[in-house]
Structures are given as C-alpha cells and as structure tokens.
C-alpha positions in Angstrom: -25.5 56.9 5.0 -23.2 54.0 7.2 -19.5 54.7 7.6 -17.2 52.3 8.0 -15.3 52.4 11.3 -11.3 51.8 11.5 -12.1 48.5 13.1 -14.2 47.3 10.1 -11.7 49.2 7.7 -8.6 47.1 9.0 -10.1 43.9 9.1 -11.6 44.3 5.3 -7.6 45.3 4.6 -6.3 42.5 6.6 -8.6 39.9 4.4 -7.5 41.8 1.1 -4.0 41.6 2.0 -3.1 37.9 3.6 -3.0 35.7 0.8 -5.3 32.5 0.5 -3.7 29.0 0.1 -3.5 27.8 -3.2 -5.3 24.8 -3.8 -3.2 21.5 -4.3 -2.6 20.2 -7.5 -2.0 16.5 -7.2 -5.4 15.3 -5.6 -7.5 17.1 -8.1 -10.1 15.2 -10.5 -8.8 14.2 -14.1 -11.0 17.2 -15.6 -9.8 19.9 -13.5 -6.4 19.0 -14.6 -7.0 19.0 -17.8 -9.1 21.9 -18.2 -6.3 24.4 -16.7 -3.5 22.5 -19.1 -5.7 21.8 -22.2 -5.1 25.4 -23.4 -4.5 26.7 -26.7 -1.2 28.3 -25.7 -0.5 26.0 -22.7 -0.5 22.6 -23.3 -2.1 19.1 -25.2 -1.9 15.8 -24.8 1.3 13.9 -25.7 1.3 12.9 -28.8 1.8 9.2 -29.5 4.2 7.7 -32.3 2.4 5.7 -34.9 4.9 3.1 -35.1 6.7 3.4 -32.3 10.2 1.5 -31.5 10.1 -1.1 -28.5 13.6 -0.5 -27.8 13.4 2.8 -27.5 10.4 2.6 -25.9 12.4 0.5 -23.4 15.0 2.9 -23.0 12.9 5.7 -22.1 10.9 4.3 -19.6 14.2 3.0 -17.5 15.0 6.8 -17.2 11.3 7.4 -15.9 11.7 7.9 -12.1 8.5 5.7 -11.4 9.7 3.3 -13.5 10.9 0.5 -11.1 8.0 1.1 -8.4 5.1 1.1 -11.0 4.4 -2.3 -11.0 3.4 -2.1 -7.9 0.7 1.1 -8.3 -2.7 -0.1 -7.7 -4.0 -2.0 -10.4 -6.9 0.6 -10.9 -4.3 3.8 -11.6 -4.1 5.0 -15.0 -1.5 6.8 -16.3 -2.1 10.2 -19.1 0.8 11.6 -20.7 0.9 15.1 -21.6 3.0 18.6 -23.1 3.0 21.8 -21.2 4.9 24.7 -22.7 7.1 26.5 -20.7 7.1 28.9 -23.7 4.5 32.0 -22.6 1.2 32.1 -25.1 3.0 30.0 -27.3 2.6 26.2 -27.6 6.6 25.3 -28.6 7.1 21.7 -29.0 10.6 21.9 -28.2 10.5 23.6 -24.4 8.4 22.7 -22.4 7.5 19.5 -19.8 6.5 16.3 -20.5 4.1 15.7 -17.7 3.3 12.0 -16.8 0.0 11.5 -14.5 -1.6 8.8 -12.6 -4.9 8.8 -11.8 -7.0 6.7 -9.3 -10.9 7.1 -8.5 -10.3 10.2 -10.6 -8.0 11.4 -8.7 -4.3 12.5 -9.3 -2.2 10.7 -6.7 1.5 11.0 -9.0 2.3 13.6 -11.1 5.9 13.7 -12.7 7.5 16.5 -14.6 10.0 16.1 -17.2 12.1 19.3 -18.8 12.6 19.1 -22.1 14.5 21.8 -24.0 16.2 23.3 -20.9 17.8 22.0 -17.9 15.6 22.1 -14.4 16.5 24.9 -12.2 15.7 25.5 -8.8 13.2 28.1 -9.2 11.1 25.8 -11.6 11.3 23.2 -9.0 10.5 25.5 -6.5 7.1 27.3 -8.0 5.6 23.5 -9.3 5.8 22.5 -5.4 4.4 25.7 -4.5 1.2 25.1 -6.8 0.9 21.5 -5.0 1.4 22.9 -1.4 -2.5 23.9 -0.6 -1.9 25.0 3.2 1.1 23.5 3.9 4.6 24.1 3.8 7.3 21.9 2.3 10.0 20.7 4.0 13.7 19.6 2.7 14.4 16.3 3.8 18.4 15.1 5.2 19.5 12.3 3.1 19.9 10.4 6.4 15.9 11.2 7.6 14.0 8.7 8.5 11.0 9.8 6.1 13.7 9.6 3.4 14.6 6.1 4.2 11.3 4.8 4.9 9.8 6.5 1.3 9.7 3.3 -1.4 9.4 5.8 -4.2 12.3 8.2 -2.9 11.7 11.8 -1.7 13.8 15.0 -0.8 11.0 16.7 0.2 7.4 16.1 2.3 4.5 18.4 3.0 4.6 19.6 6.6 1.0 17.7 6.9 2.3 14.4 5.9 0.0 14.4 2.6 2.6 14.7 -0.3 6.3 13.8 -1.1 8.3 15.0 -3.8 11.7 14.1 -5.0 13.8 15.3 -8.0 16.2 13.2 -10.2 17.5 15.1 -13.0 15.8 16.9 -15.1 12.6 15.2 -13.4 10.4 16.2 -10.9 8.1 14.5 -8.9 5.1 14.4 -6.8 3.1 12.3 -5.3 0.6 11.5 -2.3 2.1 9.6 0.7 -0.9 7.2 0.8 0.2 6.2 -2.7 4.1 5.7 -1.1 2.7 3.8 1.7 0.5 1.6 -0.6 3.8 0.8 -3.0 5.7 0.0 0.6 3.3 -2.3 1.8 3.1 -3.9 -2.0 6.7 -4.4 -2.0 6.7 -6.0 1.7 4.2 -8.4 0.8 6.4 -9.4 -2.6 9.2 -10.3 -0.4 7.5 -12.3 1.7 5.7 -14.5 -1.0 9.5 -14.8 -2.8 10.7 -16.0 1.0 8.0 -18.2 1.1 8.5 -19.6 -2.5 12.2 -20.1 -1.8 11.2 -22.0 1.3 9.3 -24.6 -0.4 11.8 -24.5 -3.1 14.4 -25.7 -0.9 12.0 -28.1 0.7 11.4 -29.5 -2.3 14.5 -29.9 -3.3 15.6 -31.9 0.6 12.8 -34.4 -0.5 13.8 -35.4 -3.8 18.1 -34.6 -3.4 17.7 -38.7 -1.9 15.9 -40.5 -4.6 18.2 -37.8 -7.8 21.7 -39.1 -5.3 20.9 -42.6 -4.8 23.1 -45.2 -6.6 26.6 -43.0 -6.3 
C-alpha cells in the first residue's frame, strides 16, 4: 500500500485549489459559440422580421456602437445576430441580450452585447469581460490614455496582454480583438489619404479649366 506524503498531499491541494483561466470568448470558432448559447433555456438565434421597415431598420443600426466603423471590417467578416436570456432556465423574449457577432476565418473577432428588458449594471459588465479574459487581466483605461485615443472603435478597457479591448456605451457592451481595431485604423488612414488625393486632383482640375470657363469677362 503507497501513502501519500505531505509534500505530494499539498501540491495535489494546491492544483485543486488555484483556479484555471477561463478560456476567452471572443476568438473562439463560430460552432463553439453557438453550441454553449444554442440552448433550450439559453438562447436562439435572432429572429428576423418578415417585412421589415427600412426606416427603422435605419434607426436601429445608428444606435449600434459598430455602426460607423463597420464599413471598414474586413470584407470577409460576417456578422450573426442572436438572443441570450438573462432569464435562468427560462428562454424570456423580453430580458435578455441581443448579442451581435462578427466572424472572420471562423473566428469571433467582435462581439457586442445589447440589454434588453433591464438597464446594464456594472456587475453584468463586469462577469461578460471576465468570460473573455482567458489569462489576463483587464485594465480600466483614463479617458486621456493613449490606448484610448489611439483605438478607432473606442475602448475603456484593454487586456493586460494587448489582445482585446472593450468599451461600453449605454446599455451596450462591447468586445473586440485589437488586431481587428488596428485593421479598422489602418482602413480609415488609407480612406483619408485617397479623399486627400482625390481633392488634389480635384482642385487641379479645376486650375486648368477656371481659364478657358473665365475667359471672355
């Protein structure tokens, strides 16, 4: 018969006891998303209005908090809408999230959360960047940081790796992978520059043909 000795005893405790990373969220596949949210009692996909209104529509995506950046997500993301519940075992359809994903390569790389029903509290806010925080720690970000004013999405708060950013606006939260910020920078940068470069040879054009539209006064 082997006894354990205090040595082996403690270090089996110590494993038992420190707590393992939970895995992050936004990063996972498409189908490991949807196979912890596609529950019963948990959530579905949104569902879609047979003849829906294109002012409203309108309206409602202004409020998104992606909404003016998304243009300029790359042209392979795809976006899935879907309900969670924030009802236990129960699906409501009145409290809950409506949860907005993008996916690239099959690969979250945005996820925003909407509450519906109830206002956002700190504590919800607090537990969904918990579940994306794998390893890492999150870190509240001054107003005045320069990882705040360099974000083109907008973010309160980034991972202490540099992987994700997260920001809240209302009653939405989001986040997101910083690749995916950096990508939307660089896509806005390079916008600029072609407008500056079309409003050059706008104005150019106009210096060559402002003699021959003035001549005769």
């Amino acid at each position: 018969m082997r006894f354990v000795t205090p040595a082996t005893l403690a270090c089996v405790l110590m494993g038992l006891s420190t707590p393992l990373p939970s895995p992050a969220r936004v990063g996972e596949t498409q189908g490991d998303f949807e196979h912890r949210l596609l529950q019963p009692s948990i959530g579905r996909f949104a569902l879609r209005d047979k003849n829906p209104d294109p002012i409203k529509e309108a309206a409602v995506a202004r409020q998104q908090p992606f909404n003016q950046v998304r243009s300029y997500f790359p042209p392979d993301a795809r976006e899935r809408k879907y309900w969670k519940s924030a009802v236990p075992n129960v699906l409501s359809n009145e409290n809950g999230w409506d949860v907005h994903v993008f996916f690239q390569n099959d690969r979250s790389i945005l996820e925003a959360y909407q509450r519906v029903g109830d206002t956002l509290s700190s504590f919800e806010v607090q537990n969904i960047l918990r579940a994306n925080q794998g390893g890492s720690e999150w870190r509240k970000l001054d107003a005045d940081s320069l990882e705040a004013h360099s974000s083109a999405i907008g973010c309160d708060y980034q991972l202490a790796d540099g992987t994700l950013r997260a920001k809240v606006t209302g009653n939405w939260l989001m986040v997101y992978s910083t690749k995916l910020d950096n990508y939307v920078k660089e896509q806005i940068r390079l916008g600029e520059e072609t407008q500056a470069s079309q409003q050059q040879e706008r104005l150019r054009q106009q210096q060559l043909q402002a003699p021959a539209s003035t001549a005769g006064f």
